[in-house]
TIFIRO-47172 format. One record per atom (N, C-alpha, C): chain; atom name; x, y, z. Coordinates in Angstrom, 2 decimals, decimal comma. Layout:
N
REC  unit  site       xx       yy       zz
REC     A    CA        X        Y        Z
...
% end
This chain:
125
REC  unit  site       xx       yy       zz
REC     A     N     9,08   -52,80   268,96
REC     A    CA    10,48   -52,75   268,62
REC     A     C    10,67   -53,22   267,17
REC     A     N    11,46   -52,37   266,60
REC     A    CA    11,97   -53,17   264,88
REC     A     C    12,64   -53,99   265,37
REC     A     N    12,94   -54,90   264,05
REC     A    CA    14,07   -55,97   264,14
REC     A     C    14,25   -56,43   262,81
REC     A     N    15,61   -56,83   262,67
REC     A    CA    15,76   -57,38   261,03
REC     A     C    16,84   -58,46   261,47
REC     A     N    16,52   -59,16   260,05
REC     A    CA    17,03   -60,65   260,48
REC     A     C    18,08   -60,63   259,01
REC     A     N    19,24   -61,01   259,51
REC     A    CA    20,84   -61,10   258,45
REC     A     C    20,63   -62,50   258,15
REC     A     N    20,14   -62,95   257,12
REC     A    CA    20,97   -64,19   256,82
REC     A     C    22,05   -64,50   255,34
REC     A     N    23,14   -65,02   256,02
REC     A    CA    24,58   -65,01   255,15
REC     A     C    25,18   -66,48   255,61
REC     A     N    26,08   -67,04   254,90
REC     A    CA    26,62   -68,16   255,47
REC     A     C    27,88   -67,81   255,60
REC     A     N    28,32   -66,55   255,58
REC     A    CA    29,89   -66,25   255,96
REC     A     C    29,22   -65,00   257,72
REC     A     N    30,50   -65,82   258,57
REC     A    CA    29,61   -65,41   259,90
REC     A     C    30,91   -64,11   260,03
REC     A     N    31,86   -63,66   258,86
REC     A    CA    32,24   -62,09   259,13
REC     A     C    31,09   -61,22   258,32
REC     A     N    31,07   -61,77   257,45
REC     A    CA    29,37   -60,89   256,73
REC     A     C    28,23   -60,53   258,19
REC     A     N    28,00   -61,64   258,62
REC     A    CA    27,05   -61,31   259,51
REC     A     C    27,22   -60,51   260,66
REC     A     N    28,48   -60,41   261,30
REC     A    CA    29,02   -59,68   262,38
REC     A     C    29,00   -58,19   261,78
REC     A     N    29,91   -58,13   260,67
REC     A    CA    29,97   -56,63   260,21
REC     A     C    28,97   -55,90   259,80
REC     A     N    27,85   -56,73   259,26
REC     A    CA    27,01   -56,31   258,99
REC     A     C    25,99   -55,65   259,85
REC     A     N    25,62   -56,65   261,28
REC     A    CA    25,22   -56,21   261,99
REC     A     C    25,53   -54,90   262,50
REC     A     N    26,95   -54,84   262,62
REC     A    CA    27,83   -53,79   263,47
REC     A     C    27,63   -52,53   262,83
REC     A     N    27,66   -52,49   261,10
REC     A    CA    27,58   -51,63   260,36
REC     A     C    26,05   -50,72   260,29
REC     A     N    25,06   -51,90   260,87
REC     A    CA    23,73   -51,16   260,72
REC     A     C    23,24   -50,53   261,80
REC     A     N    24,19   -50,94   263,13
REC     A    CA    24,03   -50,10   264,48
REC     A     C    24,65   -48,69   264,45
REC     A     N    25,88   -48,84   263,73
REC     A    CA    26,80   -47,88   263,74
REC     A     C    26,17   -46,60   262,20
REC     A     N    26,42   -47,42   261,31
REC     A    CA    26,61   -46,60   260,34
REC     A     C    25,36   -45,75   259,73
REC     A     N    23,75   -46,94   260,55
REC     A    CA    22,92   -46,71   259,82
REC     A     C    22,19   -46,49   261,20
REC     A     N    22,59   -46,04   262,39
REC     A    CA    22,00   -45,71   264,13
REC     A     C    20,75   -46,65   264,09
REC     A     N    20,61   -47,65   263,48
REC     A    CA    19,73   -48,45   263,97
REC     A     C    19,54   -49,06   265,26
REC     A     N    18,50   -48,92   266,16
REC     A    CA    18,02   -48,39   267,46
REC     A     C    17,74   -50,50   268,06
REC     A     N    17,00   -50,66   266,87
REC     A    CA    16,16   -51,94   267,22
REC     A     C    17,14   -53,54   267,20
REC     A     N    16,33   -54,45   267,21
REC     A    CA    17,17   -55,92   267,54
REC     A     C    17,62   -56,58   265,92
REC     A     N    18,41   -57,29   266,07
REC     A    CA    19,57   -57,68   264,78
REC     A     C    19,75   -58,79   265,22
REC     A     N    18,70   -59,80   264,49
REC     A    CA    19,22   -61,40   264,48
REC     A     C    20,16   -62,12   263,58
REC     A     N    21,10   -62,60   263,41
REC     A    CA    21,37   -63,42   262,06
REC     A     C    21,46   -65,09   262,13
REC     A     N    21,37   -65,44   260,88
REC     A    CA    21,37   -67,23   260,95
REC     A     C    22,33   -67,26   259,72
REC     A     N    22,86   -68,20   259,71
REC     A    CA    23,33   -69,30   258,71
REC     A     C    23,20   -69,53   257,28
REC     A     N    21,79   -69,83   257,55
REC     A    CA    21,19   -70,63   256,14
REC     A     C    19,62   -70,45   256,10
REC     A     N    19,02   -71,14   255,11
REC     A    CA    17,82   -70,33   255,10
REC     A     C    16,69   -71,29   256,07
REC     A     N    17,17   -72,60   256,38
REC     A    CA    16,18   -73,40   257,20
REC     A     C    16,08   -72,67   258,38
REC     A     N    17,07   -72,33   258,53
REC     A    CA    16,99   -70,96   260,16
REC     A     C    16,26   -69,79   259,99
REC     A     N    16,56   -69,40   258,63
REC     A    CA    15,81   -68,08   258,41
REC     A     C    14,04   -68,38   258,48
REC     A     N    13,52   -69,35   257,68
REC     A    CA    11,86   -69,83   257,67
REC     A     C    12,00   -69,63   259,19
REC     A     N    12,32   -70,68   259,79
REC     A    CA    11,84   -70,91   261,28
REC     A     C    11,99   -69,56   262,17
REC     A     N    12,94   -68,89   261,87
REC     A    CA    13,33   -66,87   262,75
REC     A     C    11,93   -66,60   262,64
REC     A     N    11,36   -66,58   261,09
REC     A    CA    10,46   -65,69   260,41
REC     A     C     9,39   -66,18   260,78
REC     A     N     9,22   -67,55   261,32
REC     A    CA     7,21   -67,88   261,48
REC     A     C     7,65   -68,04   263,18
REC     A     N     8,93   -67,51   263,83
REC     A    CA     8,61   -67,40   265,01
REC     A     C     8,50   -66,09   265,57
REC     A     N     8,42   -64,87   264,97
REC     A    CA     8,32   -63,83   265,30
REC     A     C     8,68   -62,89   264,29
REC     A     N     7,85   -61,62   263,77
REC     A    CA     8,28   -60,41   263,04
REC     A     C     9,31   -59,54   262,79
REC     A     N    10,26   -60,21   261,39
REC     A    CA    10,54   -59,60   261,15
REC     A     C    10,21   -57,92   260,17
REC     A     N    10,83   -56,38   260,29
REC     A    CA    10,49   -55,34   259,23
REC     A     C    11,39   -55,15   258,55
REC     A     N    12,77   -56,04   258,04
REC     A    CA    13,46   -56,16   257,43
REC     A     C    14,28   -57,47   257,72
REC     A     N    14,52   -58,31   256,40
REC     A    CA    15,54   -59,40   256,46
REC     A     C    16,54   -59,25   255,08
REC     A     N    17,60   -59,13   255,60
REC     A    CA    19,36   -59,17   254,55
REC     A     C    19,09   -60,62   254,20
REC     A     N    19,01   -61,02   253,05
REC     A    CA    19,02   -62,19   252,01
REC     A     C    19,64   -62,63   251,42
REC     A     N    20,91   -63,30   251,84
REC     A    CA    22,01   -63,19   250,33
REC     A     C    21,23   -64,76   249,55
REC     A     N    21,25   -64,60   248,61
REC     A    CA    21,42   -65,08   247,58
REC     A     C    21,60   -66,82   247,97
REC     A     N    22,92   -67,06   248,02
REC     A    CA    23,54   -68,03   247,54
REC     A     C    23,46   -68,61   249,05
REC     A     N    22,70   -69,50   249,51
REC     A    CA    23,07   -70,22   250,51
REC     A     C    23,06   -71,41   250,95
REC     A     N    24,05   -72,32   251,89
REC     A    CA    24,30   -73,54   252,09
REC     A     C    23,38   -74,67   252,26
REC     A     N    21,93   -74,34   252,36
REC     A    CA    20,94   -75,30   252,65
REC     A     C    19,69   -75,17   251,53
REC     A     N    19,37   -73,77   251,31
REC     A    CA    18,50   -73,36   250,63
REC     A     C    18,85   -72,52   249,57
REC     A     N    17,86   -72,67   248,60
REC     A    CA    18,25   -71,16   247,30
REC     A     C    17,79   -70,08   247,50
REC     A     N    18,64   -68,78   247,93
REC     A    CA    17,71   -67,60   248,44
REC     A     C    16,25   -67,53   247,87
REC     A     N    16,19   -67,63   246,65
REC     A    CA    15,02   -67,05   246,23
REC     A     C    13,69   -68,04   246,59
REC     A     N    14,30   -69,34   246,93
REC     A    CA    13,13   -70,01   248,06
REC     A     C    12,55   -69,37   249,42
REC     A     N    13,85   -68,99   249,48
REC     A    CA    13,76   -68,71   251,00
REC     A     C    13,06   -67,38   251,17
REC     A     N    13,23   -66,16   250,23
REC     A    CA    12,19   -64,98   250,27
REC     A     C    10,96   -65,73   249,56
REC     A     N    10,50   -66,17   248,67
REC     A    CA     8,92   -67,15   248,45
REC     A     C     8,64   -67,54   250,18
REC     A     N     9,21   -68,03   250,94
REC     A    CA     8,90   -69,00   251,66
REC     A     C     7,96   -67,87   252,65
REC     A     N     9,31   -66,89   253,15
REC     A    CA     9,39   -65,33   254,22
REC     A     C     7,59   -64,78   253,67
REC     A     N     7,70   -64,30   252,63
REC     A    CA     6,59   -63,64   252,23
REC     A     C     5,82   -64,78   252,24
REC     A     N     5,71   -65,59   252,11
REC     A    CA     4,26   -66,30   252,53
REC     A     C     4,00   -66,73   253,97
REC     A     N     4,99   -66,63   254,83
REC     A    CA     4,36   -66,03   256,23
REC     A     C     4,51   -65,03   256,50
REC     A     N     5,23   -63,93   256,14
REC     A    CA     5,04   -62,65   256,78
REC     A     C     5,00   -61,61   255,30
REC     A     N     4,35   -61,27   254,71
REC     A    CA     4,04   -60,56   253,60
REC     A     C     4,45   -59,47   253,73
REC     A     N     4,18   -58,52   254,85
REC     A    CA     4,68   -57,68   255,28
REC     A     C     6,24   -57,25   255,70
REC     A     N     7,17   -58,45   255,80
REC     A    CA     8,63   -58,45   255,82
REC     A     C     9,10   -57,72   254,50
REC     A     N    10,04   -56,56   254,72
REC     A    CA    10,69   -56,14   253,65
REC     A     C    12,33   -57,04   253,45
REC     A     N    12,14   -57,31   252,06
REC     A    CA    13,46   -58,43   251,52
REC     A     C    14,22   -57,71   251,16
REC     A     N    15,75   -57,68   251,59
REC     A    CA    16,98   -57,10   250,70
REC     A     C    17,46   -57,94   250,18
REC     A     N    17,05   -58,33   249,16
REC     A    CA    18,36   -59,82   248,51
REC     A     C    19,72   -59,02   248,09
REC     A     N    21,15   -59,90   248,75
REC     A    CA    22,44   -59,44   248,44
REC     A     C    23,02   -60,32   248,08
REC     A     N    23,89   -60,36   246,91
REC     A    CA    24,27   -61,48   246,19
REC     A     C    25,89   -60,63   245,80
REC     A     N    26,62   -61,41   245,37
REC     A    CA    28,24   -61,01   244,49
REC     A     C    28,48   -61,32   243,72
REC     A     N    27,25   -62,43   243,84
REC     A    CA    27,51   -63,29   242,01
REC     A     C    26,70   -62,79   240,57
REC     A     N    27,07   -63,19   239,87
REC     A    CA    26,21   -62,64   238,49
REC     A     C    24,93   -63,10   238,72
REC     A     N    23,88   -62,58   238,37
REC     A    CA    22,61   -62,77   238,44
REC     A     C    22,45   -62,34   237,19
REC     A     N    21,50   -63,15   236,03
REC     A    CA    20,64   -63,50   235,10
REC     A     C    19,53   -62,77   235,09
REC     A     N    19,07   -62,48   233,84
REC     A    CA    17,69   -61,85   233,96
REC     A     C    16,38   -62,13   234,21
REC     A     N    16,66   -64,06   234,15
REC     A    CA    15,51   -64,68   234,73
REC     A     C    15,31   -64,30   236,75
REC     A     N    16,72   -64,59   237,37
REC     A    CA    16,49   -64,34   238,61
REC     A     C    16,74   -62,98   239,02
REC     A     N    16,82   -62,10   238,09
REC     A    CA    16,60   -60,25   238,78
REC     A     C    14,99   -60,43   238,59
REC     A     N    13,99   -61,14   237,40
REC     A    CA    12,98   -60,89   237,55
REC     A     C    12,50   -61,07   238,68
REC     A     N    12,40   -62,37   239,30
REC     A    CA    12,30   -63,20   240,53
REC     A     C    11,90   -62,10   241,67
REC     A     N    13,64   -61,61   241,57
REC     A    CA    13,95   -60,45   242,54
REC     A     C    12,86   -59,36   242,59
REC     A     N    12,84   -58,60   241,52
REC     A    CA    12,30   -57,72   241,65
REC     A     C    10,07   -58,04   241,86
REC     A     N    10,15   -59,52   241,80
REC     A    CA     8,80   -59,46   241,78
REC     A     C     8,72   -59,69   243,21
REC     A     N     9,69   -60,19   244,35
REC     A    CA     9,41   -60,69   245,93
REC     A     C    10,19   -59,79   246,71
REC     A     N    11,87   -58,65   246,19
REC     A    CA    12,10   -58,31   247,18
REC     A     C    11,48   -56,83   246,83
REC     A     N    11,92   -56,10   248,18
REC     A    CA    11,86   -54,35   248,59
REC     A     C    13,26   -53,77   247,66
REC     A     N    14,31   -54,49   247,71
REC     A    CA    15,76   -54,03   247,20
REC     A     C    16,29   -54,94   246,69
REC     A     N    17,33   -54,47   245,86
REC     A    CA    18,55   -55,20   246,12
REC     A     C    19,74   -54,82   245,80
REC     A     N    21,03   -55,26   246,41
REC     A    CA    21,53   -54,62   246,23
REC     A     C    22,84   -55,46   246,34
REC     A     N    24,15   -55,49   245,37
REC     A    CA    25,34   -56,22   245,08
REC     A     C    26,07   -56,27   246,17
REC     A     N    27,52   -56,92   246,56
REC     A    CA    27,83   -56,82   247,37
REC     A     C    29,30   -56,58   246,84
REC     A     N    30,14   -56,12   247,72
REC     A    CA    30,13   -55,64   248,81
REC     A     C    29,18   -54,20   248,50
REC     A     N    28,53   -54,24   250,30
REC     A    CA    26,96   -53,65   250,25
REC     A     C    27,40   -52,06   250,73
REC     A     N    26,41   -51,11   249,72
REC     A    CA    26,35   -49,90   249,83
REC     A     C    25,79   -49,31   250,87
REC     A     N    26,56   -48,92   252,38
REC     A    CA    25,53   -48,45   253,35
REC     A     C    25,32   -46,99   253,17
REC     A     N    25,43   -46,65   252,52
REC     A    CA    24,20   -45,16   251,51
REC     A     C    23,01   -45,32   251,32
REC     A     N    22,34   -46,60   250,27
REC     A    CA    22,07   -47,29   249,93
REC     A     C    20,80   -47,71   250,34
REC     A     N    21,47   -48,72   251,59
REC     A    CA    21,19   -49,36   252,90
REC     A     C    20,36   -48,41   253,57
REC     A     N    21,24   -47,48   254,27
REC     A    CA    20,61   -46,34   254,93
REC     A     C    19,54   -45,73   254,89
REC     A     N    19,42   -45,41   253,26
REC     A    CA    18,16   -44,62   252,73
REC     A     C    16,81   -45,22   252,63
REC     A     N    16,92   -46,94   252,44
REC     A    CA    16,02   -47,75   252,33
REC     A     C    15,26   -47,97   253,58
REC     A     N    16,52   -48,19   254,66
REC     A    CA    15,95   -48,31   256,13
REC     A     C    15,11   -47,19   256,45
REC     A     N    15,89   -46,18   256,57
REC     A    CA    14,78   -44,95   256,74
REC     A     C    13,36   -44,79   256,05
REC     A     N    13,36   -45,04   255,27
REC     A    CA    12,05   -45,46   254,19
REC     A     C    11,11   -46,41   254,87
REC     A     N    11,83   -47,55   255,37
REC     A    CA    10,92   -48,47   255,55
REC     A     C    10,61   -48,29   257,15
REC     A     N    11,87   -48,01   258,25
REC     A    CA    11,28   -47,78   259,71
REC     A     C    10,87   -47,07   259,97
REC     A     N    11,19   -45,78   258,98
REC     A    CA    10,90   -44,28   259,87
REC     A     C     9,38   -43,85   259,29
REC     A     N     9,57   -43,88   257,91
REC     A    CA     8,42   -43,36   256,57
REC     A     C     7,11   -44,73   256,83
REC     A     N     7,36   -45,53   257,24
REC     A    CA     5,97   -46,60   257,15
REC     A     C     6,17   -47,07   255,97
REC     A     N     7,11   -47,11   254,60
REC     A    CA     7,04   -47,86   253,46
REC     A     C     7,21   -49,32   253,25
REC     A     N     6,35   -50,18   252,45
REC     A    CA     6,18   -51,77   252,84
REC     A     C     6,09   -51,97   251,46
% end
């Protein structure tokens, strides 16, 4: 079974989001979300995720810890970091050296869509 793991600290982000990737993007498989990123480590070294939603900015941890952390137990997890805030060219580097995407928010499910398919359907990692 796929599964991708939402983590956001706004819990309408996480609802719609979910809702949006069943609906908009017929995603078939399981849709966890957490909080913050101490939830997200512990999701991630307790079972496989093939995609995790990353925002950025969160209440416990600094996203970009928290994808360092993901990829060093599951390497194979594809990262969407989603952020609203300005991002710097020091942390797009960041980005672009740990995630699969990324992508601003409010989030493009075009976008979204095309990536998923890429990564569940196509085998791309």
């Amino acid at each position: 079974m796929k599964r991708i793991l939402i983590v956001d600290d706004e819990k309408l982000i996480l609802s719609q989001m979910s809702e949006a990737l069943y609906i908009c993007c017929d995603f078939k498989g399981e849709i966890r979300t957490v909080e913050n990123g101490n939830d997200a480590i512990n999701e991630v070294s307790r079972c496989f995720y093939n995609i995790c939603f990353l925002d950025l900015n969160l209440p416990d941890i600094d996203g970009l810890e928290v994808m360092k952390k993901i990829k060093l137990t599951t390497p194979e997890t594809n990262i969407v970091i989603m952020t609203g805030a300005f991002i710097n060219d020091e942390i797009k580097k960041e980005i672009d050296e740990g995630a699969s995407l990324f992508t601003d928010k409010p989030l493009d499910f075009c976008k979204i869509e095309s990536f998923m398919k890429q990564v569940l359907e196509e085998g791309f990692c």
